[in-house]
C-alpha positions in Angstrom: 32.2 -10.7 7.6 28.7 -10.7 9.3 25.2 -11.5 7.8 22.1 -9.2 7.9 19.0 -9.8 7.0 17.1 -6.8 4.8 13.3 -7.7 5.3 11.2 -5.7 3.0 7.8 -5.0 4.7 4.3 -4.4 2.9 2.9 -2.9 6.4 4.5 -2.4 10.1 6.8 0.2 9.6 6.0 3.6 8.7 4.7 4.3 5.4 7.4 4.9 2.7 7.6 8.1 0.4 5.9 6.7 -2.7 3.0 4.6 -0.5 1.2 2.5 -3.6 0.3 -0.5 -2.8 2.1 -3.3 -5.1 -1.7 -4.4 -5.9 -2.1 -0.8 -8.0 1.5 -1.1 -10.1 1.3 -1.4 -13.5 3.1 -4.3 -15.2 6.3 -1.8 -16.2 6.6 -0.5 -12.7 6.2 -4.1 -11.5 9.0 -5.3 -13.4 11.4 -2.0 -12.9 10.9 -2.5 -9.4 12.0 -6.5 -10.0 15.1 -5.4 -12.5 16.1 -3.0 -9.8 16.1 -5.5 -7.5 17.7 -8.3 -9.7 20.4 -5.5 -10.5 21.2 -4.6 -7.2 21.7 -8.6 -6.2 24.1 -9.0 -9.1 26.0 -6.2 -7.9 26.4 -7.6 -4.4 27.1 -11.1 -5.9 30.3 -9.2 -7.5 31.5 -8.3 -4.7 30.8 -11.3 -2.4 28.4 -9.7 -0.1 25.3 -11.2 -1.6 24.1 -14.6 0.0 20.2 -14.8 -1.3 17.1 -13.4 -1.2 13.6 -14.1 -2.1 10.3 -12.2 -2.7 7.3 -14.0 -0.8 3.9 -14.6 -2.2 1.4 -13.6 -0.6 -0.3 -17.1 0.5 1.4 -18.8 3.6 0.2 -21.0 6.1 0.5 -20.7 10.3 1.9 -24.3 11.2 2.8 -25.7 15.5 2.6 -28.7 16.9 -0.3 -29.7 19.1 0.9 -32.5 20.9 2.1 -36.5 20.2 -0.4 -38.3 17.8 -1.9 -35.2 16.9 -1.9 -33.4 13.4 -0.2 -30.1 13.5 -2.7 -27.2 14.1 -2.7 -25.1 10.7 -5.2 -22.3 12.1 -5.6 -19.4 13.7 -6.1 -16.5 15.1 -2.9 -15.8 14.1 -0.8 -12.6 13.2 -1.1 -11.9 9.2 2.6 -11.8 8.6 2.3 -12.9 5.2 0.2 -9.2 5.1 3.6 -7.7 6.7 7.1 -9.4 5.2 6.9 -9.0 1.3 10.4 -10.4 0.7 14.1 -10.5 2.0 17.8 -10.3 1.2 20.8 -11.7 3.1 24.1 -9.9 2.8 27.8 -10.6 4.0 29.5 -7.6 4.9 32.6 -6.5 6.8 30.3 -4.1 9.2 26.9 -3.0 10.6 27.5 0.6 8.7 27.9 -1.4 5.5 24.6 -3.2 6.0 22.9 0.3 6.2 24.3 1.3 3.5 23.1 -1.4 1.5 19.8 -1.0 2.8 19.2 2.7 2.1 20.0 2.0 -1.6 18.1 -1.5 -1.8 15.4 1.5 0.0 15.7 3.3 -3.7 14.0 0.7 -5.6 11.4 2.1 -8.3 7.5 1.4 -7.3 4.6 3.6 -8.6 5.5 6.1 -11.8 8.7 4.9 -11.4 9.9 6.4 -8.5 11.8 5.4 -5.4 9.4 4.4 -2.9 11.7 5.2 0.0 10.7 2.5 1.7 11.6 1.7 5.5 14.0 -1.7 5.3 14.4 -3.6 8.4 18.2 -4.4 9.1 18.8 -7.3 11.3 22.4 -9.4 12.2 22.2 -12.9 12.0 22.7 -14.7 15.6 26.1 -15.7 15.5 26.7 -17.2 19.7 24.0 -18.2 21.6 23.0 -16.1 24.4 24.2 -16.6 27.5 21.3 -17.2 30.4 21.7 -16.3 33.7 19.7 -16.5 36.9 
């Protein structure tokens, strides 16, 4: 089994079929597009594939370390990621093709009027050997 990572973007990938901002949903199309979800972790957790996933909020902090006896610097200018990652799944499958499959149906969730938005996932294997450096 490998892991993958399905991030869910709000913006940095091309625009999905149904392109309504979250912001614009009703309630109802809010919380089909959360059953959906909740329904299609379930199923995975049936099956053993399913390892966790999260929706993010859209507040977030930029956090590094500036140097011994310092206080971490929690400012920019930084890259609005929390404007880009909306949320993310982890998933334990026996192959890459089954992580794309997963993918193009988590891709089916319901967003404006109830459709699919079609929305671009990004599929990405966990790290599982460090890479190798050579000079």
């Amino acid at each position: 089994m490998a892991k993958y990572l399905l991030l869910k973007h709000y913006r940095g990938a091309p625009a999905p079929v149904n392109d309504v901002p979250m912001d614009q949903w009703t309630p109802q199309e809010i919380s089909a597009h959360v059953r959906y979800m909740n329904d299609f972790a379930a199923r995975l957790e049936k099956t053993g594939e399913f390892v966790d996933g999260q929706a993010l909020a859209p507040e977030g902090s930029w956090v590094r370390y500036d140097g011994e006896g310092r206080p971490p610097v929690t400012h920019g200018p930084f890259a609005e990621t929390k404007d880009l990652i909306a949320g993310w799944m982890v998933i334990d499958v026996d192959s890459h093709e089954r992580a794309v499959e997963l993918a193009g149906e988590l891709s089916a969730a319901p967003g404006a009027g109830g459709r699919p938005i079609h929305e671009w996932l990004e599929v990405r294997p966990f790290l599982t050997a460090h890479p190798t450096v050579t000079e």
